[in-house]
Backbone as a chain_set.jsonl record, in Angstrom:
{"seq": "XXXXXXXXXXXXXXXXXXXXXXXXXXXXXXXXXXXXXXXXXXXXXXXXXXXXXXXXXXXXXXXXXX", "coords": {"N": [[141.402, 240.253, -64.517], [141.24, 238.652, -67.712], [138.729, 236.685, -69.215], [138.9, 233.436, -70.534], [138.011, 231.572, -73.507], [136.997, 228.268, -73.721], [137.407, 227.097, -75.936], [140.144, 228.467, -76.399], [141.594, 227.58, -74.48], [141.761, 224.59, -75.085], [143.54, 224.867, -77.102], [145.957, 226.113, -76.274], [146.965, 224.157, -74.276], [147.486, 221.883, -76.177], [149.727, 223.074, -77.399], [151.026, 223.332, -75.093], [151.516, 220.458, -74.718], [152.667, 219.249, -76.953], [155.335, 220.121, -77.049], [156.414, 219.382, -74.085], [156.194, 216.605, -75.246], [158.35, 217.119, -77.082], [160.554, 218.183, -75.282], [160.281, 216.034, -73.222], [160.306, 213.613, -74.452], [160.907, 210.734, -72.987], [157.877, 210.634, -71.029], [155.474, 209.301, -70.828], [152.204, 209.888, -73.148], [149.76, 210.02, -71.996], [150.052, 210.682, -69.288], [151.336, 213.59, -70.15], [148.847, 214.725, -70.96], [147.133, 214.429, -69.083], [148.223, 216.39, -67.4], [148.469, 218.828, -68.429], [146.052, 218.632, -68.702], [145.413, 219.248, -65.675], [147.301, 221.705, -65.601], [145.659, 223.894, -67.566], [143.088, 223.927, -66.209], [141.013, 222.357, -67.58], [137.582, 221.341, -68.723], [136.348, 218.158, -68.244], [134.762, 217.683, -70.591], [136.947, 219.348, -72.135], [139.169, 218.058, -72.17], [138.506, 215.711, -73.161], [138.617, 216.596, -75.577], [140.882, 217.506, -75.821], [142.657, 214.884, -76.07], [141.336, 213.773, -78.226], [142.633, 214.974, -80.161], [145.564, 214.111, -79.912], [145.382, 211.55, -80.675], [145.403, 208.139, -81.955], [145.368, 208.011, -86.128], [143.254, 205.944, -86.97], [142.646, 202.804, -88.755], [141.307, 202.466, -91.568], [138.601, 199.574, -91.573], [139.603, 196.848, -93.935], [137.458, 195.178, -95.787], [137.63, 191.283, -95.714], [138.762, 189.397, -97.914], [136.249, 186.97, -99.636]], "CA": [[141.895, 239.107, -65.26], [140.542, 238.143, -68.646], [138.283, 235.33, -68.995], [139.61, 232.988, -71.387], [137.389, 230.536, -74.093], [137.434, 227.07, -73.525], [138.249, 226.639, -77.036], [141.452, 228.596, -76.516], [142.796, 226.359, -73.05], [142.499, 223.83, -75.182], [144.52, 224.989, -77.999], [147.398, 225.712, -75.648], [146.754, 222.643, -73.661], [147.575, 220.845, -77.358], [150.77, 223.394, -77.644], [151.783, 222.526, -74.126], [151.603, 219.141, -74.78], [153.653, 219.097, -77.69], [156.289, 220.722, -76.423], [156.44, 218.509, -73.296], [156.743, 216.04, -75.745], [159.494, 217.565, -77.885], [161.302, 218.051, -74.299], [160.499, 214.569, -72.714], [160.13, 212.289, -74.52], [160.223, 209.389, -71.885], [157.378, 210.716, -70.407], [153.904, 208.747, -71.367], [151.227, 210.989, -73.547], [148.812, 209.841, -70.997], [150.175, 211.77, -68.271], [151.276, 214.733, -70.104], [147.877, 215.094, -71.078], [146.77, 214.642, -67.656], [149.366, 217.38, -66.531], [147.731, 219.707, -69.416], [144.102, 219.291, -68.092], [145.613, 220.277, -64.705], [147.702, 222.908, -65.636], [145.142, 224.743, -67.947], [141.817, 223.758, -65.212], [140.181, 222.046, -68.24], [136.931, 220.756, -68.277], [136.143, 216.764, -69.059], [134.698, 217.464, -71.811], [137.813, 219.741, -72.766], [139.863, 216.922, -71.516], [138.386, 214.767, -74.236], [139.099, 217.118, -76.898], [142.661, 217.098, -75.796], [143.267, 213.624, -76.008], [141.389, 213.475, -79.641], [143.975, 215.997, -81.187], [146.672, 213.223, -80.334], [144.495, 210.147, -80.9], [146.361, 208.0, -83.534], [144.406, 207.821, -86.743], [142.305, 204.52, -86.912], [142.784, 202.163, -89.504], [139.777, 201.541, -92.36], [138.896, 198.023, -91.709], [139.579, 196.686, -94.849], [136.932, 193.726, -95.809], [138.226, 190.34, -95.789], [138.281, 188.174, -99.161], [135.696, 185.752, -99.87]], "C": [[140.855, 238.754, -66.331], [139.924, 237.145, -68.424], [138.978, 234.616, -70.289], [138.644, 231.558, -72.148], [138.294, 229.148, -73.847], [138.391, 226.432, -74.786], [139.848, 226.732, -77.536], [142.583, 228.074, -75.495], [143.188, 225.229, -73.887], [143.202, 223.345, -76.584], [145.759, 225.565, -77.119], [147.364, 224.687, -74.795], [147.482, 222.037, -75.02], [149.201, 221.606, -77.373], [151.598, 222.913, -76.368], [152.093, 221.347, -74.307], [152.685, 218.531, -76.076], [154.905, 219.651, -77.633], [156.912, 220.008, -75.666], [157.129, 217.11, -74.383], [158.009, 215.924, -76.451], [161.059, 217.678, -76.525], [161.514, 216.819, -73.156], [159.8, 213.874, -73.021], [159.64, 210.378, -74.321], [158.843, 209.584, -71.667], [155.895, 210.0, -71.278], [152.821, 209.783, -72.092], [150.334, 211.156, -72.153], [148.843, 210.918, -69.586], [150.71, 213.035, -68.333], [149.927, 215.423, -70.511], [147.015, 215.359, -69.655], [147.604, 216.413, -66.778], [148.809, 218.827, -67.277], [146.444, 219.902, -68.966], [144.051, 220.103, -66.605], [145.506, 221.453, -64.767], [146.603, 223.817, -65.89], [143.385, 224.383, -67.176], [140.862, 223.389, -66.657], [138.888, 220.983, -67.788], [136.698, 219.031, -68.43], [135.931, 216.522, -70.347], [136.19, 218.08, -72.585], [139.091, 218.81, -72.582], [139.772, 215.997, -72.65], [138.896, 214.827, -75.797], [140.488, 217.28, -77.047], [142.934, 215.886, -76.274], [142.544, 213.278, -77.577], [142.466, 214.0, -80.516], [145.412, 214.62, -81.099], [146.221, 211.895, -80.28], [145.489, 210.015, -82.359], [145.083, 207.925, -84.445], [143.658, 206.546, -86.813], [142.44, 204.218, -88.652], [141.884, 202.06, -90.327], [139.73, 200.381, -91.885], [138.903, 197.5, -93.259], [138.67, 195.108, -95.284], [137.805, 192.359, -96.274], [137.945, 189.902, -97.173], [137.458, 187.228, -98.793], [135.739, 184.979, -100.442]], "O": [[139.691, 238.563, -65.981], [140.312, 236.463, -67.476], [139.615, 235.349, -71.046], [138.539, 230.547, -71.454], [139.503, 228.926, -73.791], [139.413, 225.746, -74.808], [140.55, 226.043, -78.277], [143.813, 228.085, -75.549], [144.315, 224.738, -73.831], [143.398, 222.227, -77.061], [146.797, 225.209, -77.676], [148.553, 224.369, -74.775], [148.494, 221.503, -74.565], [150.086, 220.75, -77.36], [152.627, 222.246, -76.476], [153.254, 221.115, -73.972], [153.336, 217.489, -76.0], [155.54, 219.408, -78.659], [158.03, 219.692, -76.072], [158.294, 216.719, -74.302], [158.677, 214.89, -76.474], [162.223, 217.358, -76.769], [162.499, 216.643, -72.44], [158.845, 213.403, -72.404], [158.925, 209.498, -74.8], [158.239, 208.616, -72.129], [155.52, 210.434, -72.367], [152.586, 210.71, -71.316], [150.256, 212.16, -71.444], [147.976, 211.636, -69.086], [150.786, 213.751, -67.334], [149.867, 216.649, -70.412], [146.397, 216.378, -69.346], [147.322, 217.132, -65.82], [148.767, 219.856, -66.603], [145.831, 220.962, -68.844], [143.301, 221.015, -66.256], [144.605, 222.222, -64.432], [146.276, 224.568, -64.971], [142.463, 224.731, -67.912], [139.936, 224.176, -66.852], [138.959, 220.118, -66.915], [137.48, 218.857, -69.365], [136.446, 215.697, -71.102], [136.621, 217.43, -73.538], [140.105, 219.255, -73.12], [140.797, 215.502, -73.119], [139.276, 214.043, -76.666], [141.148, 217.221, -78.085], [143.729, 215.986, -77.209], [143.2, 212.463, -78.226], [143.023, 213.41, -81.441], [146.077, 214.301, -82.084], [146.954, 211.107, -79.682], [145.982, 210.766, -83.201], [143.959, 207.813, -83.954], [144.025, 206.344, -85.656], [142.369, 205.053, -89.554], [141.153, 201.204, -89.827], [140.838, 199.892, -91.665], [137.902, 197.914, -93.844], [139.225, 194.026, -95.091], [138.621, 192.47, -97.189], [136.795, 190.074, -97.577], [137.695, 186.578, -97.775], [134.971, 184.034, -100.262]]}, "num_chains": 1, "name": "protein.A"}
């Protein structure tokens, strides 16, 4: 059995997960991401990098008027 880079679990980890999504919908990101670190035995840290790929973007703060 091949070994397989972390970098590439968790580029199908990100395709699983969009998929999942595309097929249910209902289901919370939260726990198909969870179901993704299972499936593909990712590590925490690769766990983290999952959940940045569907992080929403963050807002500038835009300074207030004075």
């Amino acid at each position: 059995m091949p070994l397989v880079e972390h970098g590439e679990l968790v580029r199908r980890a990100v395709e699983y997960v969009e998929e999942e999504r595309k097929s249910r919908p209902d289901v919370p990101l939260a726990r198909l991401l969870d179901e993704a670190g299972m499936r593909f035995n990712l590590s925490p840290l690769d766990g983290q990098r999952l959940s940045r790929v569907f992080e929403e973007p963050r807002e500038q703060a835009v300074p207030s008027p004075r």
